[in-house]
C-alpha positions as CSV (number, residue, x, y, z in Angstrom):
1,X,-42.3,202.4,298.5
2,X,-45.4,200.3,298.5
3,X,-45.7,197.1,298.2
4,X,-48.5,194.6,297.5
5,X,-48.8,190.7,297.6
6,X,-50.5,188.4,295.4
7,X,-51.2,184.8,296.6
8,X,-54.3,181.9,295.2
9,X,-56.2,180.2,296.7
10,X,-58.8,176.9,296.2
11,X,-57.1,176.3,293.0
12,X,-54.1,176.8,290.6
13,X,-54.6,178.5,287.7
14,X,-56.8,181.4,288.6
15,X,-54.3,184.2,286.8
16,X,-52.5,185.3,289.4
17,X,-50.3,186.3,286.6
18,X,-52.1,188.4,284.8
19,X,-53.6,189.9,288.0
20,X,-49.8,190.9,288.6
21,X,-49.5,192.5,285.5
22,X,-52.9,194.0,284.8
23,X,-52.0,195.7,288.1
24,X,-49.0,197.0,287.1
25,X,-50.4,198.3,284.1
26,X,-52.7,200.4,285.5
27,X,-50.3,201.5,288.0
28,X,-48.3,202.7,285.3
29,X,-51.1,204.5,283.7
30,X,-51.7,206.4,286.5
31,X,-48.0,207.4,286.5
32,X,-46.3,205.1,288.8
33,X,-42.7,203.5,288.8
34,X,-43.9,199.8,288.9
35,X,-41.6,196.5,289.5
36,X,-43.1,193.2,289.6
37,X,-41.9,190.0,290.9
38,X,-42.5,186.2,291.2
39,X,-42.0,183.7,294.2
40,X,-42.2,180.3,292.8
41,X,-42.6,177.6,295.6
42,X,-40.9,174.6,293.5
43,X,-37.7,172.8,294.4
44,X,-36.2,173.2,291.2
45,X,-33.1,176.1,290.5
46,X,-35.0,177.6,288.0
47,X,-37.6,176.1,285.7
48,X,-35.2,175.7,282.7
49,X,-34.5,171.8,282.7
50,X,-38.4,171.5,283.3
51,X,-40.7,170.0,280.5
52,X,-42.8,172.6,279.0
53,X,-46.0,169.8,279.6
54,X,-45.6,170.5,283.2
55,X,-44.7,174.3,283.2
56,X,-45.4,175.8,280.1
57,X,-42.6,177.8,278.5
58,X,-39.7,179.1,279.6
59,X,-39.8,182.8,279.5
60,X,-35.8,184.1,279.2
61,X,-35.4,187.9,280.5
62,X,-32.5,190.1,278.8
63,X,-29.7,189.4,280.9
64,X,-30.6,185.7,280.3
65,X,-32.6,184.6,283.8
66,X,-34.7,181.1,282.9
67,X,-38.0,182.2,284.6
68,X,-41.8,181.8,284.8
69,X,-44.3,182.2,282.1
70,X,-45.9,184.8,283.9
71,X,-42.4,187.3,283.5
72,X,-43.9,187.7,279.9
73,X,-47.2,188.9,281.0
74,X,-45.5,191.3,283.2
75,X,-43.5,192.7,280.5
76,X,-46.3,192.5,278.1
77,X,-48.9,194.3,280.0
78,X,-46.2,197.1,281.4
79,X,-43.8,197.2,278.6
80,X,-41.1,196.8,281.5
81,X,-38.1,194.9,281.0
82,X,-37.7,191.8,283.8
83,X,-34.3,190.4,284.9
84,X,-33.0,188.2,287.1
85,X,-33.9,189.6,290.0
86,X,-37.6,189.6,289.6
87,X,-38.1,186.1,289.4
88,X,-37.0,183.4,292.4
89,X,-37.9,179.6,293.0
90,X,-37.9,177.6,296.9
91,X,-35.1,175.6,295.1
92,X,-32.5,179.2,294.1
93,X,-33.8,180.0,297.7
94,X,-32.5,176.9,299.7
95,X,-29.5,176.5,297.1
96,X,-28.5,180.2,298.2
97,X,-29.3,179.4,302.0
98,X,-26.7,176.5,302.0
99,X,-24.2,178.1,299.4
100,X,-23.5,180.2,302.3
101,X,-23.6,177.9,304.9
102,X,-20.6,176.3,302.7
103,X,-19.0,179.6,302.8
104,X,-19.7,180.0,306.9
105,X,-21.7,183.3,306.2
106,X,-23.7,181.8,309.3
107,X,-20.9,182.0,312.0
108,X,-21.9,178.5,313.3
109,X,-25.2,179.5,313.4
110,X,-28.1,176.0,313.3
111,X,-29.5,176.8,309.9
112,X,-33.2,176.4,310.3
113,X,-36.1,177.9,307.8
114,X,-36.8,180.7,310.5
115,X,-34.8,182.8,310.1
116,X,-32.4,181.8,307.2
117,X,-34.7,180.7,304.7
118,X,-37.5,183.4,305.1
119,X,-34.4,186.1,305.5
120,X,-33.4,185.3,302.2
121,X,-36.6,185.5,300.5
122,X,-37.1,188.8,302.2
123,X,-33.6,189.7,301.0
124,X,-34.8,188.5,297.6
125,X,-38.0,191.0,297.8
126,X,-36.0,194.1,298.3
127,X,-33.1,193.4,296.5
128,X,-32.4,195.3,293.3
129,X,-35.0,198.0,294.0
130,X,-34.1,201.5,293.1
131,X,-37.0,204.0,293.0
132,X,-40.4,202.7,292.9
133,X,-43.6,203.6,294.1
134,X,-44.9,200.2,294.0
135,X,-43.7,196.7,294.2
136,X,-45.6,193.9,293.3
137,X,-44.7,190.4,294.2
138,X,-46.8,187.6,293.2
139,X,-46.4,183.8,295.9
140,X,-47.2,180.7,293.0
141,X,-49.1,177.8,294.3
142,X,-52.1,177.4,296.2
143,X,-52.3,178.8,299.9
144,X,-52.4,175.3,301.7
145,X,-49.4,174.4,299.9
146,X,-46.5,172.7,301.9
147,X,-43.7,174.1,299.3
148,X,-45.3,177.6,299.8
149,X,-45.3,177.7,303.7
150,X,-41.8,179.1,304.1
151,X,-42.6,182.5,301.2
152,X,-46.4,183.1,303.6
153,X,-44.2,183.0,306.4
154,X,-41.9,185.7,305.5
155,X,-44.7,187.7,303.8
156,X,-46.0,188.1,307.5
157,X,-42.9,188.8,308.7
158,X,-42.4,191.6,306.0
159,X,-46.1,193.1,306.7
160,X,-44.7,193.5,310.6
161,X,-41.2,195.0,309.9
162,X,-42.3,197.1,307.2
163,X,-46.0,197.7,308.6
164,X,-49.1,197.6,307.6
165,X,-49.7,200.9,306.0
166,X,-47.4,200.1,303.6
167,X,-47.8,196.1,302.7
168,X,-51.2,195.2,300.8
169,X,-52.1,191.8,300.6
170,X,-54.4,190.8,297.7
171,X,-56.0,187.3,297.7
172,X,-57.3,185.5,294.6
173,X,-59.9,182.8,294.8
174,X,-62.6,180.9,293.2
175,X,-66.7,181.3,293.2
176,X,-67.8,178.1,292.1
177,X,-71.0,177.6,290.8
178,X,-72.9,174.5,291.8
179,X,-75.9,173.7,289.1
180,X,-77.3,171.1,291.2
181,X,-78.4,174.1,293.8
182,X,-78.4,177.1,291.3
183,X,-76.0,178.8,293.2
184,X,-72.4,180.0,293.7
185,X,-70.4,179.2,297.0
186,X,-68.7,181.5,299.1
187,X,-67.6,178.3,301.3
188,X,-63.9,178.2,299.7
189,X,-63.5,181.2,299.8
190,X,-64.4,181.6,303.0
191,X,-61.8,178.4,303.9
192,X,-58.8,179.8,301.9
193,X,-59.1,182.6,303.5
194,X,-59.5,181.6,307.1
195,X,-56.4,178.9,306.3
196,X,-54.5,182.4,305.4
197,X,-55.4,184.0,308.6
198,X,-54.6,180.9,310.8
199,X,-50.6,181.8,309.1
200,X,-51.0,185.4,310.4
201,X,-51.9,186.8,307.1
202,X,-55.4,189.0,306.6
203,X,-55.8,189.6,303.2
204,X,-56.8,193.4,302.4
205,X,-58.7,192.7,299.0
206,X,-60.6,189.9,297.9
207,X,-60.6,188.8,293.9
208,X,-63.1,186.5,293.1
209,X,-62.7,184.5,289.9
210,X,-66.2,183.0,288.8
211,X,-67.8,182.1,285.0
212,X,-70.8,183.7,286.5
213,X,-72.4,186.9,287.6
214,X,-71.1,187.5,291.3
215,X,-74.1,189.6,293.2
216,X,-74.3,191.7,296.3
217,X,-75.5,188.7,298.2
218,X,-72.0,187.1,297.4
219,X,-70.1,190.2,298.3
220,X,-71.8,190.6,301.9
221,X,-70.9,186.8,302.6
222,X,-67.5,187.2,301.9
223,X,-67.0,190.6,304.0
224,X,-68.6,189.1,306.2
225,X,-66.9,185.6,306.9
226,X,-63.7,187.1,305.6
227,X,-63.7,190.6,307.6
228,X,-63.1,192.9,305.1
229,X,-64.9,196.4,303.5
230,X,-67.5,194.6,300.8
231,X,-66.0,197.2,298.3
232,X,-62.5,195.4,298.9
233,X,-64.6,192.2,297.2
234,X,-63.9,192.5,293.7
235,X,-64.9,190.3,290.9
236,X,-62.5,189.3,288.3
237,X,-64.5,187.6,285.0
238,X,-62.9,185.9,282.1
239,X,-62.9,187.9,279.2
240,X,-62.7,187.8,275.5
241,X,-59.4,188.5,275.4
242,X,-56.9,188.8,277.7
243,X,-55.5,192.3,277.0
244,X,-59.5,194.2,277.6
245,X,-58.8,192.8,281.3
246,X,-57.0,196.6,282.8
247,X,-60.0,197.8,281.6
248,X,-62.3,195.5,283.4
249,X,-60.6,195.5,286.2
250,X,-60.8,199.1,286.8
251,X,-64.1,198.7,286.0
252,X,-64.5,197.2,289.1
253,X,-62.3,199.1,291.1
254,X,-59.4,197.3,291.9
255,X,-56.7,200.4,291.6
256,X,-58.8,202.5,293.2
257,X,-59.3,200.1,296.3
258,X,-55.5,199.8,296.4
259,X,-54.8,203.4,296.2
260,X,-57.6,204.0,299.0
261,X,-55.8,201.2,301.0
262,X,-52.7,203.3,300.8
263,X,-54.2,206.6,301.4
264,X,-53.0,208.2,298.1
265,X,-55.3,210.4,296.4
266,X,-56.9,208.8,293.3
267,X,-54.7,210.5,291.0
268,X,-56.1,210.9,287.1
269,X,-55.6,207.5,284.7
270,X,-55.0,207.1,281.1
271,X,-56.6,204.3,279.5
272,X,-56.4,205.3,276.3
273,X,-54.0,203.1,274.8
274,X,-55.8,200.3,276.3
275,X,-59.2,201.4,274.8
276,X,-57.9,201.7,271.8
277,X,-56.3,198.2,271.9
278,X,-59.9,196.8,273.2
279,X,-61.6,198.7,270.1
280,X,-59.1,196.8,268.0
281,X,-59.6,193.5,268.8
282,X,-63.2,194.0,268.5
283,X,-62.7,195.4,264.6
284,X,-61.7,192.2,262.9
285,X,-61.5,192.3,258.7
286,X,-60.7,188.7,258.4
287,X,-58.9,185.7,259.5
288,X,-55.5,184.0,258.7
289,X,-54.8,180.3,259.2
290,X,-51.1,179.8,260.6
291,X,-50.0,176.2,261.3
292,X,-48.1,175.7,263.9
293,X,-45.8,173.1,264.2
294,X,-44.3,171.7,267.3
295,X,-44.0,168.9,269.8
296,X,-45.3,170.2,272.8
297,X,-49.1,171.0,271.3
298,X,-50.8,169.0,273.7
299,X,-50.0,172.6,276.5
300,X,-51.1,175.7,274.6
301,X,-48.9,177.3,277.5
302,X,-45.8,175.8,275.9
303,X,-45.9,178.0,273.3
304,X,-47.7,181.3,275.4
305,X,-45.3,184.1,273.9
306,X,-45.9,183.1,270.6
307,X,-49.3,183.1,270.8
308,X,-49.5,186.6,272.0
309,X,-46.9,187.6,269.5
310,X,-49.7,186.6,266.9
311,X,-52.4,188.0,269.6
312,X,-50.6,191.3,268.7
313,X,-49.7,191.1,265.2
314,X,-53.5,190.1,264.7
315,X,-54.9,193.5,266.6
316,X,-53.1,195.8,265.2
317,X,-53.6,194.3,261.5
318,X,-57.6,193.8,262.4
319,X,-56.9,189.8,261.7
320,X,-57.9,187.1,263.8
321,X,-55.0,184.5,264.0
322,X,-56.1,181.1,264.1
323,X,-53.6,178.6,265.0
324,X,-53.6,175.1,263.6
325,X,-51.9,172.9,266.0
326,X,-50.2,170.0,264.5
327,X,-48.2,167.6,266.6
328,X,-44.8,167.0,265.0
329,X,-44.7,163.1,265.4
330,X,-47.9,162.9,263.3
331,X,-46.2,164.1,259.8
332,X,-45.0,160.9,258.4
333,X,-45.9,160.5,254.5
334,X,-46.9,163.0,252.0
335,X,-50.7,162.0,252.7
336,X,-50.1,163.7,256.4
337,X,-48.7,166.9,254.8
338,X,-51.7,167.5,252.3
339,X,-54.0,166.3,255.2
340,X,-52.5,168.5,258.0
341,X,-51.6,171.7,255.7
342,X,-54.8,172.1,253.7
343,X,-55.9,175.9,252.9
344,X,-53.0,177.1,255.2
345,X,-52.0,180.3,254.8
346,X,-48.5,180.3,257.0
347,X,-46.5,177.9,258.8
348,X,-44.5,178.6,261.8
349,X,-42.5,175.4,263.0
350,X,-41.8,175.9,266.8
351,X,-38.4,175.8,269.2
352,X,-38.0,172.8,271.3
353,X,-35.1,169.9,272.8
354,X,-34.4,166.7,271.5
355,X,-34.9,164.5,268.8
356,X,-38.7,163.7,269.3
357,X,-41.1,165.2,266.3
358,X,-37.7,166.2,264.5
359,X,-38.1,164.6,261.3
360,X,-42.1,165.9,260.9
361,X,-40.7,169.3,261.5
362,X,-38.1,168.8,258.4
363,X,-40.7,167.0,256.6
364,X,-43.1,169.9,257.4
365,X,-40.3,172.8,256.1
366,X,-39.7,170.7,252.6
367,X,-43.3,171.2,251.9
368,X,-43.6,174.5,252.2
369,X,-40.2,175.7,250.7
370,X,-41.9,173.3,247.9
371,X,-45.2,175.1,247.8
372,X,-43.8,178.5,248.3
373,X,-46.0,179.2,251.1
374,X,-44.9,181.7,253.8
375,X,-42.5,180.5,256.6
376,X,-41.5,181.2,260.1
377,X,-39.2,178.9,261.8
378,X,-37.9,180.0,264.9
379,X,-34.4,178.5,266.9
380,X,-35.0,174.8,266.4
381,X,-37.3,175.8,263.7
382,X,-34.4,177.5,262.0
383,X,-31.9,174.2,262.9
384,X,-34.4,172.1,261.2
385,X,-34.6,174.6,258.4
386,X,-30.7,174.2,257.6
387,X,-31.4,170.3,257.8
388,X,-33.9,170.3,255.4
389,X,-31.8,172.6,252.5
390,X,-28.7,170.4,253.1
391,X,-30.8,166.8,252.5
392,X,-32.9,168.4,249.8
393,X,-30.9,171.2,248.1
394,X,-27.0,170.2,248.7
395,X,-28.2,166.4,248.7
396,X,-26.6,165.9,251.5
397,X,-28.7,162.5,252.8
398,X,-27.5,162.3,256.4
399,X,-27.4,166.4,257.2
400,X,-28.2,166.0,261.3
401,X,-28.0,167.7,264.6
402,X,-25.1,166.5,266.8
403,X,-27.8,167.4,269.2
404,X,-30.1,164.3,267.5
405,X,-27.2,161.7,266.5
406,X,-23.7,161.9,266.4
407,X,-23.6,159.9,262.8
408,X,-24.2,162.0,260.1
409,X,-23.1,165.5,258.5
410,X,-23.4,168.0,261.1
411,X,-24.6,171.5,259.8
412,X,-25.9,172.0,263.2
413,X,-23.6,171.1,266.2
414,X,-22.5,171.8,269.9
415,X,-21.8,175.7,270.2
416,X,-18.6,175.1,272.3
417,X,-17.9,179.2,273.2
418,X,-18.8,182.2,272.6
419,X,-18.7,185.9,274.0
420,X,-20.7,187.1,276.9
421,X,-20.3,190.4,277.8
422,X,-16.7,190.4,278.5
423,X,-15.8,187.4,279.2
424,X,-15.6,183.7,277.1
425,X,-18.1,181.5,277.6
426,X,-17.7,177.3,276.9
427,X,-19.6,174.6,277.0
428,X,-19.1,170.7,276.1
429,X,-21.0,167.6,275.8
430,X,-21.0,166.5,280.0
431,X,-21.6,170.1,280.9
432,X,-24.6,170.7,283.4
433,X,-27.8,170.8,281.6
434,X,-29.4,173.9,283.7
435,X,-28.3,177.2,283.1
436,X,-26.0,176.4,280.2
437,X,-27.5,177.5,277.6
438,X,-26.8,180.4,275.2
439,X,-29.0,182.7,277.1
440,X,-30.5,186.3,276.9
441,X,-30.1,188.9,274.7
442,X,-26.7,189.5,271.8
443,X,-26.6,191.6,269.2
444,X,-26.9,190.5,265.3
445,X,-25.6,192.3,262.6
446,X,-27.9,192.2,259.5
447,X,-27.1,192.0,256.0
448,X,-28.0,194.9,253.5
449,X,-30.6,194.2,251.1
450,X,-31.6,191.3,253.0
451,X,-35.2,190.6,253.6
452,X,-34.1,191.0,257.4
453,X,-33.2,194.0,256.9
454,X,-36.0,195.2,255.1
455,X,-38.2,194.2,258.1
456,X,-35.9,195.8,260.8
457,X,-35.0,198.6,259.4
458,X,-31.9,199.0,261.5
459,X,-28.4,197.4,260.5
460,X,-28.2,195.7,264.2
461,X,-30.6,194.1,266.7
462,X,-30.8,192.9,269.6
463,X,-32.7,189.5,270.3
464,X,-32.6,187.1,272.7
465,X,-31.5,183.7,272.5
466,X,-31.8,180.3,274.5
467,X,-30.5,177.5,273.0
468,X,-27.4,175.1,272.9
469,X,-27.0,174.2,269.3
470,X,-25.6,176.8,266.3
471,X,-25.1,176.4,262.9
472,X,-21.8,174.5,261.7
473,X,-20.0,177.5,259.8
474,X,-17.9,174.4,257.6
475,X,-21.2,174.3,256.0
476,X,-22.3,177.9,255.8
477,X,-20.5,178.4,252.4
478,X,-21.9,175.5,251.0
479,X,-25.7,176.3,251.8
480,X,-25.0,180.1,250.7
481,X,-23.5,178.8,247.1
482,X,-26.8,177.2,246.8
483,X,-29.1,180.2,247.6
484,X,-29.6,180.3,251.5
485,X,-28.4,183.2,252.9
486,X,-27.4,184.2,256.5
487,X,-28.3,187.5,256.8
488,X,-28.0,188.2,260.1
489,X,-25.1,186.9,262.1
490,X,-23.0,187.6,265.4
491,X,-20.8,190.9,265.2
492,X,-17.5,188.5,264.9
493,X,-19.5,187.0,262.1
494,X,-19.0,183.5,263.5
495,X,-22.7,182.8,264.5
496,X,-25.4,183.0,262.0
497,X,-28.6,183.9,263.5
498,X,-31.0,185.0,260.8
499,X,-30.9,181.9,257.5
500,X,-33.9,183.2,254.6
501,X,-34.3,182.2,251.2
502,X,-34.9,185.1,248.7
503,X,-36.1,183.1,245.9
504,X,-39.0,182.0,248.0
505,X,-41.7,184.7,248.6
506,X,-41.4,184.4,252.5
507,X,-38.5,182.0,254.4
508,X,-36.9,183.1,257.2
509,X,-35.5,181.4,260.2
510,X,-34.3,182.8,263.0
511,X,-32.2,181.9,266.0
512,X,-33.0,183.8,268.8
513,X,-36.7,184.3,270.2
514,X,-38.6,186.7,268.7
515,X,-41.8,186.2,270.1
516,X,-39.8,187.2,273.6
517,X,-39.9,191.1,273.1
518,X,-43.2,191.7,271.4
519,X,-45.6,194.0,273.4
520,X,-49.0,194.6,273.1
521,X,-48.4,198.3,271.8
522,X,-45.3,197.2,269.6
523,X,-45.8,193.9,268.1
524,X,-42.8,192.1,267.1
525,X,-41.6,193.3,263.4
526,X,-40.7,190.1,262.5
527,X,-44.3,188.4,263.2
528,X,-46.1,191.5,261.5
529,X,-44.2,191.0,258.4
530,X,-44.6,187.6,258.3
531,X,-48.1,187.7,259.2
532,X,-48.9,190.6,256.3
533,X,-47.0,188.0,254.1
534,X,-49.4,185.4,255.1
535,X,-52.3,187.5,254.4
536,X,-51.3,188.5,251.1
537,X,-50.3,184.6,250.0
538,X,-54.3,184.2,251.0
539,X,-55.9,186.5,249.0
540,X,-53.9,185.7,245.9
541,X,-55.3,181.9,246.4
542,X,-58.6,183.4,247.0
543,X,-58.4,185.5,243.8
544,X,-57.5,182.4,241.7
């Protein structure tokens, strides 16, 4: 078993992620067993009570682990399934460190960060492993770091008890380029580098992130200040789109350099999934316009999977999805809704917490039930979607979430148990807030004839879920009398997961997280149906 270590340096945000998983991928293609874990360096548990304007989404694995953003671009670059082993925080760390201190797994023992905290991040690297030929761990944050001190110290601990030969260390910086002197500088580089050596680390390969052409004179700098092979300097470049990366980055060598580093023979690759999939995206017919409506629009990353959902929908339907971002706070009056929605050819109103941007998101559902144009509304999307018919169908003024007011009709309120696996699972209204949530994957039974079932073409899915809130089931028979149906619900039929309208051309609201499980080779079937839908609404208007 091999395994190799991503860390950042200079800055945040270079892609460590999708380093990660574009090194997995072509791992895989070479025929590889490939597992792929993250070390975040933050205090908290997990990042599931975290706002999605500091952290992006929440990316929830099958068996229901709150993790990292960058889990989906593991699984949607490798087609791998994640869980909660492959994803840890400093916070689980030190939360596990004295959990057992509680329990006197220590013997007495002073509890200090060497040895106990890096032994348990070391235990966290190897644990759950089974078979594979390479294991990739990726360390968040910046080398320089304080939070991340503790995760470098036991990666050079793990390089010396599992040796050399068999730990690769992959370090990904920035080339800036300085206009004022024409030039890039190696000079961080060079610094992040040296501030990794001076914790015992020597990187093995070099990835430098830059806007602009990296040259030889660049590479020689780097091997030279940073003591490594000038072919273990490899450029990484932002491209078009993020799924032609594999192919750029073998381009410039980087699975070859690793294999080298290991001494295993370069052994034959197939790309030809992933060319095909860069042909794609470069073979666009036309464009769709798909609002999306949420609260959290000022961080794109809020909503990453569904953006690659539609990223994959849109290649293998030769579309380009453009995404409208409307804040839901700005819908107030009927003047925002023609303003916001003009010439839109979908709407897709967005998960989230709280009461903020709840009303625009109702107001933005009324519109276009009213208009007949295609919707998508996914867990809150779907709670506000049940609001809106019970105000405006069932005239029922004051329909609410217990989760917004406690005055009111509730047709949406506190999920108080359910069935996990085999055992029951409750919740109430002082219940911790982290980790509490309905969370990972259940089945749903779907009606017959449904348009549900028409799209998955199987009588039960599997989907998976993280919320709090469900739909009241005193109401259920009420909204069905008046033409919404549930058409996909629990197997005990007591939660209703899938609501659509068939009277309307294209309704559907869904409970779980759809945009959680599509892949780049197998888009989600909910998203492609809904996107053909929207496609076909925009040629009829164009045809008028």
């Amino acid at each position: 078993m091999k395994y190799i270590f991503i860390t950042g340096g200079v800055t945040s945000s270079l892609g460590k992620g999708i380093v990660s998983a574009t090194l997995g991928a072509l791992l895989k293609a070479r025929g590889y067993k490939v597992r792929i874990k993250k070390m975040d360096p933050y205090l908290n548990v997990d990042p599931g009570t975290m706002s999605p304007f500091q952290h992006g989404e929440v990316f929830v694995t099958e068996d229901g682990a709150e993790t990292d953003l960058d889990l989906g671009h593991y699984e949607r670059f490798t087609s791998n399934n994640c869980n909660k082993n492959d994803s840890i925080s400093a916070g689980r760390i030190y939360f596990n460190v004295l959990e057992k201190e509680r329990r006197g797994v220590y013997l007495g023992s002073t509890i200090q960060v060497i040895p106990h905290v890096t032994n348990e991040i070391k235990d966290f690297i190897v644990n759950d492993l089974t078979n594979e030929d390479f294991v990739i761990c990726e360390i968040g944050g910046t080398v320089g770091d304080i939070e991340a001190n503790p995760f470098l110290e036991a990666l050079r601990q793990f390089v010396n008890e599992k040796g050399k030969e068999n730990v690769l260390v992959i370090h990904l910086t920035l080339i800036p380029y300085l206009p004022s002197a024409d030039e890039l500088k190696t000079k961080p580089t060079q610094h992040s580098v040296r501030q990794l050596q001076s914790l015992g680390i020597s990187p093995d390969i070099i990835l430098c992130r830059s806007s602009y052409n990296i040259t030889d004179n660049e590479k020689k700098k780097i091997s030279l200040f940073c003591n490594i092979k000038e072919e273990d300097v490899i450029p990484t470049y932002d491209c078009s789109n993020i799924y032609k990366i594999p192919l750029s980055y073998h381009y410039y060598g980087l699975d070859t350099r690793v294999l080298h580093y290991f001494k295993i023979t370069d052994s034959k690759i197939d790309l030809s999934k992933w060319q095909e999939i860069t042909l794609k995206i470069d073979e666009v017919k036309d464009t769709v316009e798909i609002a999306l409506v949420g609260k959290y629009t000022a961080l794109k990353d809020s909503y990453k999977s569904i953006i690659e959902a539609f990223n994959h929908v849109g290649i293998h339907n030769n579309l380009k999805i453009n995404i409208r971002w409307i804040n839901s706070e700005d819908i107030q009056t009927s003047e925002d809704l023609t303003n916001l929605f003009h010439n839109i050819d979908g709407i897709l109103v967005a998960p989230g917490f709280g009461d903020r941007g709840i009303e625009g998101k109702i107001k933005a559902i009324q519109y276009v039930r009213e208009k007949n144009i295609p919707f998508l509304g996914i867990c809150l999307g779907m709670q506000a979607m049940v609001i809106e018919y019970a105000r405006n169908v069932l005239g029922m003024q004051d329909a609410i979430s217990t989760e917004m007011a406690n005055q009111g009709t509730p047709v949406i309120a506190l999920m108080s148990e359910w069935i996990q696996g085999n055992s029951l699972q409750t919740r109430h209204e002082n219940s911790n807030k982290g980790g509490t949530l309905r969370l990972g994957s259940y089945p749903c039974v779907l009606a017959e004839n449904s348009k549900a079932y028409e799209i998955y073409g199987v009588p039960v899915i599997h989907e998976r879920h993280r919320h709090r809130y469900e739909v009241n089931n005193n109401y259920t028979g009420m909204l069905e009398e008046k033409g919404l149906i549930f058409s996909g619900k629990s197997p005990n039929g007591i939660l209703m997961e899938i609501a659509e309208l068939p009277s309307h051309r294209w309704f559907i609201g869904v409970q779980f997280h759809p945009e959680l499980k599509s892949r780049i080779f197998t888009p989600h079937p909910l998203f492609n149906s809904f996107i053909q839908e929207t496609y076909k609404f925009k040629q009829e208007k164009n045809a008028k």
